[in-house]
KEVO-587646 format. One line per field, with one value per residue (C-alpha): residue number from 1; residue in three letters; z, x, y. Coordinates in nm, 4 decimals. Each point is the difference from the previous one (the first is absolute). Example, Ala and Ser with C-alpha at 12.3 -4.5 7.8 and 13.67 -1.06 7.14 Angstrom:
# KEVO-587646
num <- 1,2
residu <- ALA,SER
c3 <- 0.7800,-0.0660
c1 <- 1.2300,0.1370
c2 <- -0.4500,0.3440
This chain:
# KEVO-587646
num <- 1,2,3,4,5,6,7,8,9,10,11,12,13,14,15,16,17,18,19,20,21,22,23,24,25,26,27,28,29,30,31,32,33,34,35,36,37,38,39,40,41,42,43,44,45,46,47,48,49,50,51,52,53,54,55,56,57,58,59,60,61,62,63,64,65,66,67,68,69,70,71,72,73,74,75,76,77,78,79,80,81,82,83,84,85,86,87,88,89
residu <- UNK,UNK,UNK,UNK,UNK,UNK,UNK,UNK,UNK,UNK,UNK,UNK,UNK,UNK,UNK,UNK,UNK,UNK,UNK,UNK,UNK,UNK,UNK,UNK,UNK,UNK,UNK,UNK,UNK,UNK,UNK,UNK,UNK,UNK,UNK,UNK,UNK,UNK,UNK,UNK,UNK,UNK,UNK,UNK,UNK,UNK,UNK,UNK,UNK,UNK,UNK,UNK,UNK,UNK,UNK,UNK,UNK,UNK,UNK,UNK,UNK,UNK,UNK,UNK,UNK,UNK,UNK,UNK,UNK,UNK,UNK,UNK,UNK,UNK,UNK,UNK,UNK,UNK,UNK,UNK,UNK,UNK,UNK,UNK,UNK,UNK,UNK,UNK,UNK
c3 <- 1.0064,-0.1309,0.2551,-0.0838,-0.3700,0.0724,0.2145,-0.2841,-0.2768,0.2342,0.1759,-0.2407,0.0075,0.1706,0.2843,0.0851,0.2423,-0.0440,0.1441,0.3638,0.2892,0.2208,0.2902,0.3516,0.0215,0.2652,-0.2197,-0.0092,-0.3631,0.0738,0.1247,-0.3587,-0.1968,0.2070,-0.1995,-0.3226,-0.1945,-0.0219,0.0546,0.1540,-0.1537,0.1344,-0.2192,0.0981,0.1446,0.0847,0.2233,0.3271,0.2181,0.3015,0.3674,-0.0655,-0.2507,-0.2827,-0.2473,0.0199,0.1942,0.0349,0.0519,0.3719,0.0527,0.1251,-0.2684,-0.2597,-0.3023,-0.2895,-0.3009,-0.1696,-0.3599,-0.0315,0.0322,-0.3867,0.0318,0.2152,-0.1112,-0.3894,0.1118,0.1942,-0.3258,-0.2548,0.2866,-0.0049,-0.4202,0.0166,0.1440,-0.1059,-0.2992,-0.2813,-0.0548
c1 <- -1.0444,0.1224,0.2837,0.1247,-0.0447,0.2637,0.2268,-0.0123,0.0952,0.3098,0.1464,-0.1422,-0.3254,0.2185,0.0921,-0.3272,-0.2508,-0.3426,-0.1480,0.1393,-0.1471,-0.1652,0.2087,-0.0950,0.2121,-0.0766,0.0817,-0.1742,-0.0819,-0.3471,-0.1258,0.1020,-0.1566,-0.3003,0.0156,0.1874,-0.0326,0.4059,0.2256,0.3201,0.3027,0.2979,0.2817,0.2564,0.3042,0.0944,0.1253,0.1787,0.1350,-0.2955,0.0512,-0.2843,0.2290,-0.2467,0.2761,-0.2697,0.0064,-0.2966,-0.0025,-0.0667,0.2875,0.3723,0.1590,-0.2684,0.2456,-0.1739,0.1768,0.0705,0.0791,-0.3858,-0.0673,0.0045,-0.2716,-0.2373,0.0498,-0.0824,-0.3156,-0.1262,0.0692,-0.2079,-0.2135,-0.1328,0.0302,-0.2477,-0.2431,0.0209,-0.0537,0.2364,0.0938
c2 <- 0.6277,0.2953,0.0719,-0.3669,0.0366,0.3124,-0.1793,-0.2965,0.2503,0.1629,-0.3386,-0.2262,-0.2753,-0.2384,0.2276,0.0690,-0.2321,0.1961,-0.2721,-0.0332,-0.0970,0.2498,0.1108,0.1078,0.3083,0.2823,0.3001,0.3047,-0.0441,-0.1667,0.3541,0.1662,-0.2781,0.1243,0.2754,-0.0775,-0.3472,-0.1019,-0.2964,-0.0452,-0.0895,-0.2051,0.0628,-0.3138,0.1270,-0.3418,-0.2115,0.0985,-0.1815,-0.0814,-0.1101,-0.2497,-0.2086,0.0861,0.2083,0.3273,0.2787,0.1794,0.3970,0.1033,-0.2423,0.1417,-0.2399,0.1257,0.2198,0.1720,-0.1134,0.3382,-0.1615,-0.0801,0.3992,0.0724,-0.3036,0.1579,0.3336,-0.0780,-0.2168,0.3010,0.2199,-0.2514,-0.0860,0.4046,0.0166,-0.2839,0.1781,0.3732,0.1138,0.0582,0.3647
């Protein structure tokens, strides 16, 4: 819960749903957690517009657009998320 304790501190608690549901996705990322204990992370760029009717867009769409103004987002959870876990200097 670490990752999500991070992501709680830089988006706030109510931004953050540690507890979703498991997903069937066919990443790679199941052959690094092999080696590595991790999570992943979606970071809510929002809603697109969808063929499907649904208002979401999911990447490996052609409608799918990253919403640059959530980059400062991601970027500063990556930066707490690695200040978490090494040591202070």
């Amino acid at each position: 819960m670490i990752a999500a304790k991070v992501a709680a501190k830089v988006a706030g608690p109510d931004a953050v749903n540690a507890a979703h549901r498991p997903i069937m996705g066919s990443e790679d990322f199941a052959f690094m957690l092999k080696a590595k204990p991790g999570n992943y992370i979606f970071i809510g760029n929002g809603a697109g517009e969808a063929p499907n009717g649904s208002g979401v867009c999911m990447v490996h769409n052609p409608r799918y657009e990253f919403n640059d103004e959530i980059l400062s987002i991601g970027a500063t959870y990556w930066v707490e998320l690695v200040k978490e876990f090494l040591p202070a200097a």
